[in-house]
C-alpha positions as CSV (number, residue, x, y, z in Angstrom):
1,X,41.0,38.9,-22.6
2,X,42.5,36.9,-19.9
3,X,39.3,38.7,-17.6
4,X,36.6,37.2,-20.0
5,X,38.0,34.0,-19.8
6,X,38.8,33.5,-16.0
7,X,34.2,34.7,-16.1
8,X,33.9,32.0,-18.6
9,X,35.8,29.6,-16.5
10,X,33.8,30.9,-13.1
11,X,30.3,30.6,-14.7
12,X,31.3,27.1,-15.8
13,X,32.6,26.2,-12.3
14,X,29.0,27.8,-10.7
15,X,27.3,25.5,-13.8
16,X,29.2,22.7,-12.6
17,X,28.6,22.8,-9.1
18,X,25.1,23.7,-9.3
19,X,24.7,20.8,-10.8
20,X,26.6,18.7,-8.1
21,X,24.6,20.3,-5.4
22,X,20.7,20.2,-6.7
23,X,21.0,17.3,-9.3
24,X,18.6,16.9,-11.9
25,X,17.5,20.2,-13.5
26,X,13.8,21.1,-12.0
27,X,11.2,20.2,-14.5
28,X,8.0,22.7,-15.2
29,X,5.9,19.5,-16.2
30,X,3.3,18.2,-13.1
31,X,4.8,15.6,-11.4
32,X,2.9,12.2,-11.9
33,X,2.1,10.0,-9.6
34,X,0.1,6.8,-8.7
35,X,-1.6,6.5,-5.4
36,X,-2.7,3.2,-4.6
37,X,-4.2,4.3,-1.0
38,X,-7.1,6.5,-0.4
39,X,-7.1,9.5,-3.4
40,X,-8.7,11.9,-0.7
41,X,-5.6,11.2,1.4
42,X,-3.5,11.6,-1.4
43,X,-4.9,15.0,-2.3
44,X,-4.1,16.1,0.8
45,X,0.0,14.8,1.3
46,X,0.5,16.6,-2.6
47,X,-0.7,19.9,-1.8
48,X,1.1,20.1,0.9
49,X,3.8,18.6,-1.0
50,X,3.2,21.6,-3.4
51,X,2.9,24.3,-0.7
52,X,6.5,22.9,0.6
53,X,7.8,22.9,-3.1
54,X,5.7,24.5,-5.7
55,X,6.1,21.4,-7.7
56,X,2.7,20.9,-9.9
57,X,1.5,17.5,-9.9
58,X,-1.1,15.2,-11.1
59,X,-2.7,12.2,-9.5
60,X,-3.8,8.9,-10.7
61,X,-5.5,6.9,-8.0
62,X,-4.9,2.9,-8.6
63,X,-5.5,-0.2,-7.1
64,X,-2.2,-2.5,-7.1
65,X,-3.0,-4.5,-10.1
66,X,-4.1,-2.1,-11.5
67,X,-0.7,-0.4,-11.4
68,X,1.0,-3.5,-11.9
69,X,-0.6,-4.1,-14.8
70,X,-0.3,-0.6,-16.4
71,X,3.8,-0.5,-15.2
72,X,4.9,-4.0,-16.1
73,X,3.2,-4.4,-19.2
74,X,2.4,-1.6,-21.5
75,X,6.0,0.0,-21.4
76,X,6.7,4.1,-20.7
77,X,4.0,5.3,-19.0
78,X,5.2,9.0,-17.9
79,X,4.8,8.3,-14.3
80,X,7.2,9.3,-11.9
81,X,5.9,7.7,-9.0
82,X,4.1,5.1,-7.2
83,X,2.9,6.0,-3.9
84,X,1.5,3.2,-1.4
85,X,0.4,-0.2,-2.2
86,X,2.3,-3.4,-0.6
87,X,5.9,-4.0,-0.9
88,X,5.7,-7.0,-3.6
89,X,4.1,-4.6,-6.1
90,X,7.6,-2.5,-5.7
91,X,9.7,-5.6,-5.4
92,X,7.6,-6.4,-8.9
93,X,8.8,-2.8,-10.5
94,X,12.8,-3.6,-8.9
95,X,13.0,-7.1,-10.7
96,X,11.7,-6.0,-14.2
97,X,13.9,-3.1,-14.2
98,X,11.4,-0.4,-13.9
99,X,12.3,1.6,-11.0
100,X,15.1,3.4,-10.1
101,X,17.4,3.4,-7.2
102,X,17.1,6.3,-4.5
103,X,18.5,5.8,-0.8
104,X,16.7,9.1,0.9
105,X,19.2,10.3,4.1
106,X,15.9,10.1,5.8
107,X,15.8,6.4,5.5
108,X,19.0,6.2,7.2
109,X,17.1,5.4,10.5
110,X,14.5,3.3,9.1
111,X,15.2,-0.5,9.9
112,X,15.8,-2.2,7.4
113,X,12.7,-4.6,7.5
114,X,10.9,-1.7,6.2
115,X,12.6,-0.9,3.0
116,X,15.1,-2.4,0.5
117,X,18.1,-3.7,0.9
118,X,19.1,-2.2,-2.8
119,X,17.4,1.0,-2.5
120,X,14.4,0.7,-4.9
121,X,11.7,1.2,-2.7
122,X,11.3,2.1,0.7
123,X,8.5,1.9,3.3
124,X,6.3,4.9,4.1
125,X,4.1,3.0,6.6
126,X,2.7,-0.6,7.9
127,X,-0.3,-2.3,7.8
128,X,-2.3,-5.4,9.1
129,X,-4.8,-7.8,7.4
130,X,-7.8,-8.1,9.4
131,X,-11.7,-8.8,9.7
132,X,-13.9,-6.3,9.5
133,X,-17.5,-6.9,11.0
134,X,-20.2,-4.2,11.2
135,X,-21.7,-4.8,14.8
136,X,-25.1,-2.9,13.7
137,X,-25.6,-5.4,11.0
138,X,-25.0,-8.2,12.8
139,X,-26.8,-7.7,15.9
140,X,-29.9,-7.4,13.4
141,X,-29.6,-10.2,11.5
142,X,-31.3,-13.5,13.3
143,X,-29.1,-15.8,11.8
144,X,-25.8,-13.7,13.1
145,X,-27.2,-12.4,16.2
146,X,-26.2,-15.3,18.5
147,X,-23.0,-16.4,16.7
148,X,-19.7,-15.4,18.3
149,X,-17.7,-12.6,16.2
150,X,-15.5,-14.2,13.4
151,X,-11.9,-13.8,14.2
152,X,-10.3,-16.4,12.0
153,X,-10.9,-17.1,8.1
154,X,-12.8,-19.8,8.5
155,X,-15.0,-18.6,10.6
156,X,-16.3,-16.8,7.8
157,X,-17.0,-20.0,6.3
158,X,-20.2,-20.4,8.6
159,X,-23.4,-21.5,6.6
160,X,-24.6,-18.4,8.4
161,X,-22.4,-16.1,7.0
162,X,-23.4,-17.0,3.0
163,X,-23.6,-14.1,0.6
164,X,-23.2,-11.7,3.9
165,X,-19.2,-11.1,3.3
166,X,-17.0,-9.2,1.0
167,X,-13.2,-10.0,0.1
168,X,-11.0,-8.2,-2.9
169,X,-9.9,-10.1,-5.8
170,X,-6.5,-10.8,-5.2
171,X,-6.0,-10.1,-9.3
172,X,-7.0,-6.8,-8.6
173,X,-6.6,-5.8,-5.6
174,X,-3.0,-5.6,-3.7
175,X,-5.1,-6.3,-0.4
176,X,-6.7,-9.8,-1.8
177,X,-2.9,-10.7,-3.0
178,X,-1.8,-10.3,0.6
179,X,-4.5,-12.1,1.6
180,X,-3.7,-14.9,-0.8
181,X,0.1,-14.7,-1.2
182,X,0.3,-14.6,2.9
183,X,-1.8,-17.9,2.9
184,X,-0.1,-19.5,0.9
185,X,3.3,-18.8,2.6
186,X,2.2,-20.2,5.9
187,X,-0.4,-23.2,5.0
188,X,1.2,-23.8,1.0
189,X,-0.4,-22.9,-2.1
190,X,-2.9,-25.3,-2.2
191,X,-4.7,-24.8,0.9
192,X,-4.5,-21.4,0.3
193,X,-6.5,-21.6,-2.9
194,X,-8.8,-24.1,-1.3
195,X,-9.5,-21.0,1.3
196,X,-9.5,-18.2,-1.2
197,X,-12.2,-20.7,-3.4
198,X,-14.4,-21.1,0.0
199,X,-14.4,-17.6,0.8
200,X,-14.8,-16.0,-2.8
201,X,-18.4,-18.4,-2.5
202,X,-19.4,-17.5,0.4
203,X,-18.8,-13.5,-0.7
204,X,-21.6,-11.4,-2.0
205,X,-19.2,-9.9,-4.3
206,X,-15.2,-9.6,-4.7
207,X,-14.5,-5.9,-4.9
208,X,-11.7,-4.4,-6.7
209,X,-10.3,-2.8,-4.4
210,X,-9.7,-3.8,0.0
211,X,-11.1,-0.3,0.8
212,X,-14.4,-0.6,-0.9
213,X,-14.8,-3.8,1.0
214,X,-14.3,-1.9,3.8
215,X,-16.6,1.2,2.3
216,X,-19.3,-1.8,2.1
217,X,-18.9,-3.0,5.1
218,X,-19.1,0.7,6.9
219,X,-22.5,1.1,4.6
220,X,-24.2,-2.2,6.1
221,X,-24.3,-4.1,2.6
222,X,-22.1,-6.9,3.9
223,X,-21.5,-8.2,7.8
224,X,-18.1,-8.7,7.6
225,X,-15.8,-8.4,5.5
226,X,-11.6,-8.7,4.8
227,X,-9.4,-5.8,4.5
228,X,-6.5,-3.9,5.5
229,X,-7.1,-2.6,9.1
230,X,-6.4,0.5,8.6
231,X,-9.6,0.7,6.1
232,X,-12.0,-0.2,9.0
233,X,-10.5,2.0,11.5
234,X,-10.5,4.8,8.9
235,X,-14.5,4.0,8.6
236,X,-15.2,3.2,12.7
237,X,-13.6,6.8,13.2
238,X,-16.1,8.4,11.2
239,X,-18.7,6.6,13.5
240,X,-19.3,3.2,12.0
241,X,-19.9,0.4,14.3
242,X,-17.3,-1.5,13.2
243,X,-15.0,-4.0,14.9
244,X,-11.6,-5.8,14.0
245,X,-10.1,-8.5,14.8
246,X,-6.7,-9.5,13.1
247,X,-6.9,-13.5,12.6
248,X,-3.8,-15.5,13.8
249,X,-0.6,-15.2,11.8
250,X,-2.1,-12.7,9.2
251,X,-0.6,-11.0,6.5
252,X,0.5,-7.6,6.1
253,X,2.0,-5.0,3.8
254,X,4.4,-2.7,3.9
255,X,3.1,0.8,2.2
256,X,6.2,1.7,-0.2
257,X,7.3,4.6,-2.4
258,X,9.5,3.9,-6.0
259,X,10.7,6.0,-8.6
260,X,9.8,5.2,-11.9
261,X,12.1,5.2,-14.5
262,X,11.2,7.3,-17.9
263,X,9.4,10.3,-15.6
264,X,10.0,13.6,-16.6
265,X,10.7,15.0,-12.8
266,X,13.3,13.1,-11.2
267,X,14.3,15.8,-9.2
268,X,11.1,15.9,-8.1
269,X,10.4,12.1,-7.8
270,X,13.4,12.2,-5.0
271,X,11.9,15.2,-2.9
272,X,8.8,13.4,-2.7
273,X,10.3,10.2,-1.3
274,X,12.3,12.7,1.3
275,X,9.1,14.3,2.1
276,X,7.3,11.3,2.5
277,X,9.9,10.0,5.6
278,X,10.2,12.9,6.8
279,X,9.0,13.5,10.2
280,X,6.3,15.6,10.1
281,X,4.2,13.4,7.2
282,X,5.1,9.8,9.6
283,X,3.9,11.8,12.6
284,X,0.5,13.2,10.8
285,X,-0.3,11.3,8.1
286,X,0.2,8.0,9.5
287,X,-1.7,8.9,12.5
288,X,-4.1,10.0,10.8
289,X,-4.5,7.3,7.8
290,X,-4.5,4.7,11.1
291,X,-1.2,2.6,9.1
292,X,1.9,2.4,11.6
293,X,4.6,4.7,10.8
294,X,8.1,2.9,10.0
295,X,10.3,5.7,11.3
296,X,11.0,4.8,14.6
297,X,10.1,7.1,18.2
298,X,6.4,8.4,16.6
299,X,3.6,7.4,18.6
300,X,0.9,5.0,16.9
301,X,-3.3,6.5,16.3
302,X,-4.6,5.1,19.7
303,X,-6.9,3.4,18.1
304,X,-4.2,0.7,17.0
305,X,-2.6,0.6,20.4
306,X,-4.9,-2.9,21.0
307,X,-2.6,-4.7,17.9
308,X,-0.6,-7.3,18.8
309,X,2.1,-7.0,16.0
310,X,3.5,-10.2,17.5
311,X,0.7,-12.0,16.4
312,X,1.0,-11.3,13.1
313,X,2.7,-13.7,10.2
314,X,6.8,-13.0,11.1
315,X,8.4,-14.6,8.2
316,X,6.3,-13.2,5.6
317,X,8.3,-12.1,2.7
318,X,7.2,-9.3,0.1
319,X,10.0,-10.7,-2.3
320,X,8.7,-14.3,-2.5
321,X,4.9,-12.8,-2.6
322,X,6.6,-10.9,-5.5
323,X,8.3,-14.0,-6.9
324,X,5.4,-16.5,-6.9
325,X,2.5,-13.3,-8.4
326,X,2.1,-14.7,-11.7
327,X,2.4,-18.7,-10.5
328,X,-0.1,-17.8,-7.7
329,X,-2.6,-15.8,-9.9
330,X,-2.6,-18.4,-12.5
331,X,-3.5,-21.3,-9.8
332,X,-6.3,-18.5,-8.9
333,X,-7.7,-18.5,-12.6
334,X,-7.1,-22.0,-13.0
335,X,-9.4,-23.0,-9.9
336,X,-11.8,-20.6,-11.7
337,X,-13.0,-22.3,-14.5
């Protein structure tokens, strides 16, 4: 008798400890996640995600409002993770009690500019705004031909320029609220409307997303165009004839990764945030995606070894820009009608 119950009290132990050691019981269900960078690119970091864990998973490419918009207004959604997209989208998802705290020991060596303080999110890579122009379309253009290169926003406020650029709609687009949240914290909110308003006239078109601004640009439907930088160099790589310039004290994002409370892997959710900082992903994916890596000692893509990260806006701060979202976007409307 006393035999059967010292097994009992072993298997409980083993129960117990197992449960110390691996957490969260492994779920069978896909893990779910919402990519707000390129879907192609997110294909590929899932499968071999999958081939590294055998953990199924689906994929729901967003833009950031997009996934602001589904996450902070229309309750459970079943997703387990956001992948990507600026840090005041995740500061959004800390401050309305949506995500859940995970400090990966691979963040230990991240500094801590790159992630947050209260382990909600942290940074998976780094990115600048900048201004696209596609050389091939502006060497052909008459009006263009002569003008010196745009390398601030208001050059692209040139008569010339009309209906011939492309920016994202910052209610859409996480890239056009960087544009307009960094703008505002530098020059105040009302010249950074007054800009936003001059630029959306002079655009053919505000896109929904930064990266089909850049897609246009690459195709020769606009001249030039605003985006993150690592969208054109994604494009020039391929054999565009694009060129970037990053205008003086521009805005920038960092690329973060939260856990979503309500998902049905958490186990999962965490692996995924481990694999994301690990090593071999910030030494290939980054490179290749053309973002800066936020773990330190990996070399950069040499095609951003010309960026001056100096030059760039210092005291920008993703929780004010996630702070001021609603109070900025309404100003945005407002100016609309």
């Amino acid at each position: 008798m006393w035999k059967k119950g010292l097994l009992v009290l072993i298997v409980g132990i083993g129960v117990y400890l197992g449960y110390l050691v691996f957490g969260e019981k492994k779920s069978n269900q896909p893990l779910k996640v919402y990519v707000i960078f390129q879907e192609d690119a997110g294909k590929i970091l899932l499968e071999t995600f999958k081939e590294k864990t055998d953990q199924p998973y689906d994929i729901i490419r967003m833009s950031s409002g997009e996934a602001s918009y589904h996450l902070l207004t229309l309750g459970k959604t079943g997703i387990d993770v956001v992948l990507g997209g600026p840090a005041d989208l995740h500061e959004q998802l800390k401050n309305k009690s949506k995500s859940l705290r995970y400090s990966s020991a691979s963040a230990g060596s991240i500094p801590s500019k790159y992630k947050d303080t209260d382990g909600y999110w942290t940074g998976i890579y780094m990115g600048a705004l900048a201004i696209g122009v596609n050389q091939t379309v502006w060497q052909q253009d008459p009006q263009l031909a002569n003008l010196p290169l745009p390398q601030r926003y208001e050059d692209l406020l040139r008569p010339e320029l009309k209906g011939k650029i492309e920016i994202p709609d910052p209610e859409t687009s996480g890239t056009g609220y960087t544009l307009l949240a960094s703008v505002a914290q530098q020059r105040g909110d009302s010249a950074a409307i007054d800009l936003m308003q001059a630029l959306k006239k002079q655009s053919a078109s505000m896109t929904f997303a930064g990266n089909t601004s850049a897609q246009h640009l690459a195709e020769g439907e606009v001249a030039a165009a605003v985006s993150f930088l690592s969208d054109q160099l994604r494009f020039k790589n391929s054999g565009y004839n694009i060129s970037s310039f990053i205008p003086p004290q521009a805005g920038w994002e960092i690329g973060a990764v939260s856990i979503l409370k309500g998902g049905n892997n958490p186990a999962a959710a965490k692996q995924l945030v481990d694999f994301m900082l690990s090593k071999e992903v910030q030494t290939d994916y980054m490179n290749t995606a053309f973002s800066f890596p936020v773990a330190p000692n990996i070399p950069v893509n040499p095609l951003l070894a010309p960026v001056k990260l100096e030059n760039l806006l210092a005291t920008y701060r993703f929780d004010l820009a996630a702070q001021l979202h609603e109070k900025l976007l309404n100003q945005w409307r407002e100016a609309l009608d």
